[in-house]
N, C-alpha and C positions, 0 to 999 in steps of 0.2 A: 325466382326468389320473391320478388315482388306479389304476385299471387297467390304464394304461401302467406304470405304475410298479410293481405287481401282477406281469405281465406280464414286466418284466426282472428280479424277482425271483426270481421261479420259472425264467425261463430263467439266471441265473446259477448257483440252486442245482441246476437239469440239470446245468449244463458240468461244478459241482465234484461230484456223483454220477457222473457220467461218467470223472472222471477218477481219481477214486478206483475204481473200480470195472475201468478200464484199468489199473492196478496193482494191485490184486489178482489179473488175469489173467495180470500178467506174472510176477508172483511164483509162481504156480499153473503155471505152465510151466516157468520155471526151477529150479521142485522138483522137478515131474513129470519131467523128461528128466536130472535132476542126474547127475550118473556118477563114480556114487557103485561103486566098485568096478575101475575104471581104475587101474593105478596110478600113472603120474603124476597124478592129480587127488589119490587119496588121498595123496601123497607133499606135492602143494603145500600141502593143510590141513594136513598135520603140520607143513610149515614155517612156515605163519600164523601157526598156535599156537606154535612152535616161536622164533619172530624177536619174539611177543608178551609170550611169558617173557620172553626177556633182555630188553627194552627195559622192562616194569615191574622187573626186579630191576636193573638197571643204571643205569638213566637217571629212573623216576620220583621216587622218593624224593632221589635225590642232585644231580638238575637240575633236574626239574620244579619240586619244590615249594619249594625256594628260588627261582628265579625267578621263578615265584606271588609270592609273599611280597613280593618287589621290586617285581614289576609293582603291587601292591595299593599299597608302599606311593609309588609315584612317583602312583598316582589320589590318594593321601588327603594328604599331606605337599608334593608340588608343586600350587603351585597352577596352572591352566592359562593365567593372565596371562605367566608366568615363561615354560613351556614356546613360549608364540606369541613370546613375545620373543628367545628365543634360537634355537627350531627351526621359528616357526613361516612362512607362505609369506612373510612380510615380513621374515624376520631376516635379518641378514649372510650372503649365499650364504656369502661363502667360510668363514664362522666354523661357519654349518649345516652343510654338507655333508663340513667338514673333518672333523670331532668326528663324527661319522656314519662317515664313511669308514674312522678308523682304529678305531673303538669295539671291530671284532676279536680287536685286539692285545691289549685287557683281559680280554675275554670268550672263554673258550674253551669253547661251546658251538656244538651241533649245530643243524638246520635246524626243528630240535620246539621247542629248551627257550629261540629266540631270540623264541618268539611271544608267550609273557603281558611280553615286555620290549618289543615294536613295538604291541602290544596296549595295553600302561600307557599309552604317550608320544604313540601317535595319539589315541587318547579323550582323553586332555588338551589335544590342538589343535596336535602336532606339523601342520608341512606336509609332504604328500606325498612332495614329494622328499626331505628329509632324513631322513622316516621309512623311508621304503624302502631310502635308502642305510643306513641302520643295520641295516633288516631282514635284507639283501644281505651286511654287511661282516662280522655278528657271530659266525657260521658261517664265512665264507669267508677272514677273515684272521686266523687263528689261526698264532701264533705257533710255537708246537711244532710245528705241523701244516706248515708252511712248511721248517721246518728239516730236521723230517724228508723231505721230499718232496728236498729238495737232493743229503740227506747218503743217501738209498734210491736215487732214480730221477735223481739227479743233481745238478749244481749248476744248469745249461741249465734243466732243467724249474722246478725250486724261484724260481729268479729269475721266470723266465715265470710262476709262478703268482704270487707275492707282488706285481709289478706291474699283473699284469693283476686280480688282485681290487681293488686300491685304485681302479684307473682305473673297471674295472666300478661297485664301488658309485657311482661321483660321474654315471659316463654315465645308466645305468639310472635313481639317483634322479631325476636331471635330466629323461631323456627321461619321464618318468611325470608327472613336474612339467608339462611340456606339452603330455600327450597330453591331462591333466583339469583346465588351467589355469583354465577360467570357474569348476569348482569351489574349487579353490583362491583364485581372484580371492575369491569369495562368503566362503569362510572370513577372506581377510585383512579384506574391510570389516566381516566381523564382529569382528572381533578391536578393529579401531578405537574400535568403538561398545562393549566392556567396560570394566567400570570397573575402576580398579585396586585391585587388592585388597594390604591389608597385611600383612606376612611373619608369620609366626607366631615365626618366630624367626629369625636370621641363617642365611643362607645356608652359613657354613663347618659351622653342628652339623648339618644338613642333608645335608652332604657327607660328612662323617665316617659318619652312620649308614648313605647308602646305600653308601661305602665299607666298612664291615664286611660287608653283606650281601653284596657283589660277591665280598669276600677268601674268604669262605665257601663262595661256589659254585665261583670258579674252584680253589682249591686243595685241596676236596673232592672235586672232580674229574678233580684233574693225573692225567695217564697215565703206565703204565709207560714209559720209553723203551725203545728197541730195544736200549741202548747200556749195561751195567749200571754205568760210569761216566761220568764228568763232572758238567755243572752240572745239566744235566735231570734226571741220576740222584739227584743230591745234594739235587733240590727234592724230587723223588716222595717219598724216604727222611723228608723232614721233612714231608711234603702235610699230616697230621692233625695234629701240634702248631699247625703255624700258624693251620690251619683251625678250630680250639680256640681259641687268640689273639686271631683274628676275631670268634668268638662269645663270648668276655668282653666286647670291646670293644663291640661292639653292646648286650649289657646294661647298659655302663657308662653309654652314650649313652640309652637308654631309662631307665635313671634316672634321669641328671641334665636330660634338659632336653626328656622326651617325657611325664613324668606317670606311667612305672610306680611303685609299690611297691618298696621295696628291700627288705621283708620278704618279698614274693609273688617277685620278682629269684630271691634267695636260696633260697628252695623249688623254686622251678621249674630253679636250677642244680645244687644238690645232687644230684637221682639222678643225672642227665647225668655231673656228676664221678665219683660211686662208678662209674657204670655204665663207664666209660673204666677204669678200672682194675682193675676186675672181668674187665671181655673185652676183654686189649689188642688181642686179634687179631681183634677181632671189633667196628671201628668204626661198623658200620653202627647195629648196636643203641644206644648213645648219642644217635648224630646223629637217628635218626626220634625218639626221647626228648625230644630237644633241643625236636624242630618242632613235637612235639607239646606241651611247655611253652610254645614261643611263643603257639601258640594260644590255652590259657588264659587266657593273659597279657591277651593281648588284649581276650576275651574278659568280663576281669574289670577290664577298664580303660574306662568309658565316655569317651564322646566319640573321640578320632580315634584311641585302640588298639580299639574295636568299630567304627569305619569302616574300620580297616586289616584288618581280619579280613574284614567284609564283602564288602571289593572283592576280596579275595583269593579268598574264594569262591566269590564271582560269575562269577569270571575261569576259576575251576577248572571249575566246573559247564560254562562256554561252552565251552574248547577240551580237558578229559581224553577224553573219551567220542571224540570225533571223532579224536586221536590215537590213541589205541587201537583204533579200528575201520581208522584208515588202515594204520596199521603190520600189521594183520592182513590187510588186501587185499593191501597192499608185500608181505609172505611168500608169500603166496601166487603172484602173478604172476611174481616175480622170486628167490625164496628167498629163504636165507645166504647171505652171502659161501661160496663153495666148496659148497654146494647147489644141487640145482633145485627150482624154481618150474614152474609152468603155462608158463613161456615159457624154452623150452631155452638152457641158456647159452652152446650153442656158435652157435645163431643169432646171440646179441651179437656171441661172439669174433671169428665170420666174419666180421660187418658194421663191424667198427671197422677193418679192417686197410689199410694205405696213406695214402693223404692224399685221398681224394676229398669233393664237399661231401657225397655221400651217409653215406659213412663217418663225417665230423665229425656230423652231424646227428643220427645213429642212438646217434653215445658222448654227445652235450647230453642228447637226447630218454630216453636210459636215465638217464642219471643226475640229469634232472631229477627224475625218478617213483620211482627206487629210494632208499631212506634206506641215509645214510651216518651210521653214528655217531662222534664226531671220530676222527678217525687213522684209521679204518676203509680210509676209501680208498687211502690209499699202498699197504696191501698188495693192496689190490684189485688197482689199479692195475698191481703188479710184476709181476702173474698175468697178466693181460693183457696188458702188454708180452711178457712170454715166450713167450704165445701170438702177437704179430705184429701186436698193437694197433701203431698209427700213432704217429710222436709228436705229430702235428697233433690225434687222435683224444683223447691223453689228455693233453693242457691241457684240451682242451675239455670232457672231465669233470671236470676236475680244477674246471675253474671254474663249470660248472652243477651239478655234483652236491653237494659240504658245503651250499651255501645254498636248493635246494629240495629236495622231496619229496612224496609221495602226499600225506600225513600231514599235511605241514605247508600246500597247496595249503587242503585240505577245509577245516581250521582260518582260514587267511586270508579266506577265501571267507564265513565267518563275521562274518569283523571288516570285511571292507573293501567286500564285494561282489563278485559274479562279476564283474563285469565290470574291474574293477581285477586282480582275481586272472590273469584270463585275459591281458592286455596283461602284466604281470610276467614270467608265464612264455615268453610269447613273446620275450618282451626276451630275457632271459635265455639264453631257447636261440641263440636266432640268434645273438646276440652270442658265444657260447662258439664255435658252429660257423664264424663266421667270424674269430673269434683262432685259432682252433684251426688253420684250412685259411691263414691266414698262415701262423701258425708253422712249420706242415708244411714249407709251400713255403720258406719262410726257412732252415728248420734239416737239411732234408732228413727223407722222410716217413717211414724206422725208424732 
C-alpha cells in the first residue's frame, strides 16, 4: 500500500516537472525566434508600453484605487447576510436584477475599475446573476457615454445602445444564473443555514458612506464633453469642488459613526486642503494625498478601519498586476485608438463593413479583447463608421466592447474561474453579434 502511494507520488511530481519544464521550453523559443527588429513588432511594444502609461496616469490612481477602497469597504462594513438578502440567488429577481441593471447610470467607469466593485459583492455572496448583471451594466450603461453616442453617431444608434445594455445586463445575468444554477442552488441553501448577524449600525449611515465614496469616483472622473457648453460642460467645470464635497462628507461619516479620530480626520485633511490651493491646476496631487491619508487613517484605526485596509489590499495585490500585464498585451496586439498593434487595423476596418454575421462577429470578438476606456469608443467608433464599418457592426461594439476586455477577462478569471469567465464572454459576444446583425437588417447595413 504504501509503495502504491510512493509510486503516484513520484509520478505526479514527473507530470508537474514535466510541465514546468514544458514552459520553460516554450518560453526558450519564444525568446529565441523573438523579432525583435521587425518593425511592426517593435512598433507594438512601443504601443504596450505606450497604452500602459496612459492607463496608470489616467485610470490607476483616479479609478482604481477608489474603487479598491469601495470594494474593501462593501467586504468589511456589509455584512454578507444583507448582501444574499437582497442580491443573493434567493432575493427578489426583479428587485436583484433591476438595481444591477441600471447601477451604470451611477457608475461611470470602464470594463478594469468595475472589478474590485463585482469583486467586493461576489465574495460577499452576491448571486451570479445579479452579480454579473452589475458587472455587465457598470461599464456598459453610462450615462454620458449614451448621450454622447446619440448626440456623435446619432440618435438611432444612442437609443440602440441604451436599450440594448439594460436588456443585455438582465439577459446575460439571467442566462449565467442558469447555465451554474446547481452552483447557485448550493449557495442559496447555504445562505439559509447562516445565522443572522446584527447590523452594526443602521443601514442609511451605511449608505451615506458608501455614497460619498461613489460621488468621489464618479465626479473625479467626469469627462471633458465634446460640447464646451451645456449641462455636461457645466458638471466637468465644477467635477473637483464637488468631488472635494464628497470627500468632507465621507470624513464626516468616518467620524461620526465609523470610530475614526477627529484629531487624526483633521491631520490627515489639512495637507489635502493646502495642497488644493497650492496647485489649483494641478488636482491630481491632492487627491493621491487624500488616498494616501485614507490609508493611514485606517491603518491607525483597529478593528473594521485595519479590516477596511486589509481587504482593500488584498483586493489590489489580486487584480493590479494582472490589469497591467493585460493592458500591456491589449497594446500590443491591438494598439491606440489611431495606432498600430501586431494586428493591422485595416484587417479590422475591412472586416466590420456591411451587415454580415461574419462582420458582426469580428466588431464583438474586437471589441470584446480590446479596452475601451469610458468615451474612448464613440470616437473610435466615428473612425470606423467613416471607414464603411456597418451599423449592424457598430452596435455590436458598442455593446461588447465598454464591458469587456483582455485586462479585465485575466482579472475575472481570478475571481470567478475560467470557466465562468469563458461562458460570460461567449454571452456577450454572441449576443452583441446577433443585436448587431438585427439591427443591421432593421435599420439598414450603412
Amino acid at each position: 500500500m504504501n509503495g502504491a502511494l510512493e509510486m503516484n507520488g513520484e509520478s505526479r511530481n514527473w507530470g508537474r516537472g514535466l510541465k514546468i519544464l514544458g514552459g520553460f521550453a516554450a518560453a526558450f523559443v519564444l525568446l529565441f525566434f523573438l523579432p525583435v527588429g521587425v518593425p511592426r513588432f517593435d512598433n507594438a511594444i512601443k504601443e504596450g508600453l505606450e497604452l500602459t502609461l496612459w492607463y496608470a496616469q489616467e485610470h490607476v490612481l483616479l479609478c482604481l484605487v477608489p474603487a479598491l477602497f469601495i470594494a474593501g469597504g462593501i467586504s468589511t462594513f456589509v455584512s454578507q447576510a444583507s448582501v444574499m438578502r437582497y442580491l443573493g440567488p434567493k432575493a427578489n429577481k426583479a428587485l436583484a436584477y433591476g438595481v444591477a441593471s441600471v447601477s451604470g447610470t451611477i457608475l461611470a467607469v470602464c470594463s478594469c475599475t468595475v472589478l474590485p466593485l463585482f469583486g467586493g459583492i461576489w465574495m460577499r455572496g452576491a448571486g451570479l446573476g445579479p452579480a454579473t448583471a452589475f458587472l455587465y451594466s457598470g461599464p456598459a450603461i453610462n450615462v454620458l457615454a449614451i448621450v454622447m453616442t446619440a448626440r456623435i453617431l446619432g440618435l438611432e444608434l444612442g437609443t440602440a445602445r441604451a436599450i440594448g445594455a439594460v436588456a443585455f445586463s438582465v439577459i446575460v445575468g439571467f442566462a449565467m444564473h442558469l447555465v451554474f444554477q446547481k452552483e447557485e442552488q448550493a449557495k442559496a441553501e447555504a445562505a439559509v443555514a447562516m445565522p443572522e448577524v446584527e447590523a452594526r449600525r443602521p443601514l442609511w449611515q451605511t449608505v451615506l458612506f458608501f455614497a460619498s465614496m461613489v460621488g468621489v469616483l464618479v465626479f473625479a472622473n467626469w469627462s471633458r464633453p465634446a460640447e464646451p457648453t451645456g449641462l455636461w460642460a457645466g458638471i466637468y467645470a465644477w467635477k473637483w469642488p464637488v468631488a472635494v464635497t464628497f470627500a468632507a462628507g465621507l470624513g464626516l461619516v468616518l467620524g461620526l459613526w465609523f470610530g475614526f479620530k477627529w484629531k487624526e480626520l483633521a491631520l490627515a485633511a489639512l495637507p489635502v486642503v493646502v495642497l488644493c490651493f497650492a496647485f489649483p491646476d494641478k488636482p491630481l496631487i491632492p487627491f493621491v494625498v487624500g488616498c494616501a491619508g485614507l490609508a493611514v487613517l485606517c491603518a491607525r484605526t483597529p478593528g473594521e478601519g485595519q479590516e477596511w485596509l486589509d481587504a482593500t489590499w488584498g483586493l489590489g495585490k489580486q487584480i493590479f498586476p494582472l490589469l497591467v500585464g493585460g493592458v500591456f498585451v491589449s497594446g500590443i496586439l491591438l494598439g491606440r485608438p489611431g495606432h498600430e498593434g501586431v494586428i493591422p487595423s485595416e484587417w479590422i476596418s475591412q472586416s466590420v463593413g456591411g451587415n454580415s454575421f461574419l462582420a458582426n462577429l469580428a466588431s464583438s470578438v474586437v471589441g470584446a479583447f480590446m479596452y475601451f476606456a469610458t468615451l474612448t469608443e464613440v470616437p473610435i467608433l466615428q473612425g470606423l463608421i467613416g471607414s464603411g464599418m456597418g451599423k449592424g457592426p457598430a452596435l455590436a461594439l458598442l455593446l461588447a466592447g465598454p464591458a469587456l476586455s483582455l485586462p479585465s477577462m485575466l482579472v475575472l478569471r481570478s475571481i470567478m474561474g475560467t470557466k465562468k469567465v469563458v461562458v460570460y464572454v461567449v454571452l456577450v459576444v454572441m449576443m452583441a453579434t446577433i443585436t448587431g446583425l438585427l439591427y443591421g437588417a432593421l435599420c439598414g447595413s450603412t
